[in-house]
C-alpha positions in Angstrom: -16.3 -15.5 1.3 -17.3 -14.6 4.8 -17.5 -11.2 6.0 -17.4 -10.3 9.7 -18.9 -6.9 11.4 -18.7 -5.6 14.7 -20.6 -2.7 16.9 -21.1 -1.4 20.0 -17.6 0.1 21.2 -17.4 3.8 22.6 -15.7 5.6 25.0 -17.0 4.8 28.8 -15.6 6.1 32.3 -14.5 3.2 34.6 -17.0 1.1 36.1 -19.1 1.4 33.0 -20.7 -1.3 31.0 -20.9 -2.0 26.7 -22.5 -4.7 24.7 -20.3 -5.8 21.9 -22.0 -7.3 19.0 -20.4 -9.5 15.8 -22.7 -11.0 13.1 -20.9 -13.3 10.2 -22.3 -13.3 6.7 -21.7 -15.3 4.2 -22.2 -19.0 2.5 -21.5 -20.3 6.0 -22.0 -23.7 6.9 -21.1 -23.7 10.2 -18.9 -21.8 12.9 -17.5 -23.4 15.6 -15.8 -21.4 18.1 -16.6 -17.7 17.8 -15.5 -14.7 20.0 -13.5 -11.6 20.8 -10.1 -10.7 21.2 -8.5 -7.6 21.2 -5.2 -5.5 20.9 -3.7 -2.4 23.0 -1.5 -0.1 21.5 2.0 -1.7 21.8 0.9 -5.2 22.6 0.0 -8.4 20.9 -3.5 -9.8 20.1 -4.8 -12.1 22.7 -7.8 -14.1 23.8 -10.5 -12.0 25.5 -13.7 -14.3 25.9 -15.0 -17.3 22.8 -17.9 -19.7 22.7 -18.1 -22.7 20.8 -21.7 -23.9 18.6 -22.3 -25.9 21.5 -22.1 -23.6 24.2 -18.3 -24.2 25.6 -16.6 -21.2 26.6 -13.0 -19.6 27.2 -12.4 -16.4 29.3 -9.3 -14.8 29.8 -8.4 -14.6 33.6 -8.8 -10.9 33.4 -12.1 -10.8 32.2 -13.7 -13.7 34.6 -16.6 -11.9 36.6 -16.9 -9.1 34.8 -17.6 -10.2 30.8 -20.0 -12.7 29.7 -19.6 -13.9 25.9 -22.8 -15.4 24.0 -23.8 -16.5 21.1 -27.1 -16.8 18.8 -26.4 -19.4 16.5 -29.2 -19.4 13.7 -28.1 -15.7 13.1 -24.5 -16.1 13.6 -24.4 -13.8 15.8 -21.8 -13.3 19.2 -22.0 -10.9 21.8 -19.7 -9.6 24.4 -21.6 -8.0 27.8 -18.8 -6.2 29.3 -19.1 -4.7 32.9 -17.1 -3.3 35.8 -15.1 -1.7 32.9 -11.2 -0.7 34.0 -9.0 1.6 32.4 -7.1 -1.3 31.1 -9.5 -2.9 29.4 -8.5 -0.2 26.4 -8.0 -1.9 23.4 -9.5 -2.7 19.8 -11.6 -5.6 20.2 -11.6 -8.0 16.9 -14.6 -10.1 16.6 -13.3 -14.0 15.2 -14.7 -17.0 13.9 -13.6 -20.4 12.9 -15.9 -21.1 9.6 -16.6 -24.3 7.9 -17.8 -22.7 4.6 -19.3 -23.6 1.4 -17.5 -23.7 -2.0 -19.8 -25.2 -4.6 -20.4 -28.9 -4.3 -17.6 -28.9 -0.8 -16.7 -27.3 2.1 -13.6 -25.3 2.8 -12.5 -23.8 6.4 -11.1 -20.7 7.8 -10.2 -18.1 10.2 -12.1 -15.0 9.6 -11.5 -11.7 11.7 -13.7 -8.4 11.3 -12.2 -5.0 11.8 -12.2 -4.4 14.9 -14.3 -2.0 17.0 -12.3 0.6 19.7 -13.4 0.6 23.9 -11.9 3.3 25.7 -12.5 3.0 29.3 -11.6 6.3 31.0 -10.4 6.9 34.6 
């Protein structure tokens, strides 16, 4: 029903910068909080940076300063700025959204994850 596509990750040397991008397409209705998280190699998937319709955000502590999340709504769109990168920042980042969606004659919500997109910060 709702398909989800990121871009932008690459291989950078520490201290670098990359633009994440995630458009969602689909008969969407709405999304309400929209975002990133992501997922090292022997580690669990956790918050990195998400941004409700009406502009409220979430960072992880780890990111405050150095990522800034936004969002462009009539394209259903979110993008991640990511600067100051550190080694540790390594990880497959999974674009998510939370869709209200439509199903005919009513409206249906889910969780909806894209494939994820690989940043390699070197030292």
């Amino acid at each position: 029903q709702v398909q989800l596509v990121e871009s932008g990750g690459g291989l950078v040397q520490a201290g670098g910068s990359l633009r994440l991008s995630c458009g969602a397409s689909g008969n969407i209705g709405s999304i309400n909080d929209m975002g990133w998280y992501h997922q090292a190699p022997g580690k669990q998937r956790e918050l990195v940076a998400t941004m409700t319709s009406r502009g409220r955000t979430n960072y992880a502590d780890f990111v405050k300063g150095r990522f800034t999340i936004s969002r462009d709504n009539a394209k259903n769109t979110v993008f991640l700025q990511m600067n100051s990168l550190k080694p540790e920042d390594t990880a497959v980042y999974y674009c998510y959204a939370d869709v209200t969606y439509y199903r005919g004659s009513i409206y249906d919500r889910g969780d909806y994850w894209g494939q994820g997109t690989q940043v390699t910060v070197s030292p």
